[in-house]
Phi, psi and omega in degrees: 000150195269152169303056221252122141283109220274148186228117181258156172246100201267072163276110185218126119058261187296130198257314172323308181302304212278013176259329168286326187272334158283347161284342151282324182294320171294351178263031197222123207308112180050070144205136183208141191285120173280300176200163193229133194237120179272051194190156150286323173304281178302000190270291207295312168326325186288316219256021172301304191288300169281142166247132174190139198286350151209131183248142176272108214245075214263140183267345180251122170221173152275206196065311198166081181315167189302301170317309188284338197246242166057293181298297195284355182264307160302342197259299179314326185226029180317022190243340153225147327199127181231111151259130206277179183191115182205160179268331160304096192269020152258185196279353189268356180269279161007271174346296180308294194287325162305292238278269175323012181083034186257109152325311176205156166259126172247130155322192112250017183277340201284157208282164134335316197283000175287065002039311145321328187266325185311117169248140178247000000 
């Protein structure tokens, strides 16, 4: 079976979160962080450029939330794959952001070892 390296994108906010989760993710066997965008605006700029098969997403950013850059991320690139990252725990966000074409919801309460769990 071929080696495939799954190629992520980060958007968040916080320059801190997106330097930690690209340093687990990158220690994780055929997964590699391409680039990480603190905007929904910039997220879409990177993805002019860059190619990648999943983005790790945040729902409150400034600029252009997380949903609104989701929304323009199906229509424009529908091949790949958006998962939320969010401080929101509750289902109605979960819920929302599926309902818009997000594959999954990840917590940001959840351990480090979820990267193990991500299916694509």
């Amino acid at each position: 079976m071929e080696n495939h390296n799954i190629r992520l994108a980060i958007a968040d906010d916080h320059a801190i979160l997106r330097q930690s989760l690209k340093n687990i993710l990158n220690s994780r066997e055929n997964l590699s962080v391409v680039f990480d965008a603190g905007d929904g605006r910039e997220l879409l700029e990177k993805l002019q450029t860059h190619e990648v098969d999943v983005v790790l997403l945040d729902l409150e950013m400034p600029v252009m939330s997380g949903i609104e850059a989701l929304l323009e991320i199906r229509s424009t690139n529908p091949k790949v794959k958006c998962l939320i990252l969010s401080y929101f725990n509750e289902l109605e966000f979960a819920v929302n952001a599926i309902k818009n074409g997000a594959k999954g919801f990840i917590s940001k309460n959840c351990t480090p070892n979820f990267a193990h769990y991500l299916v694509f």
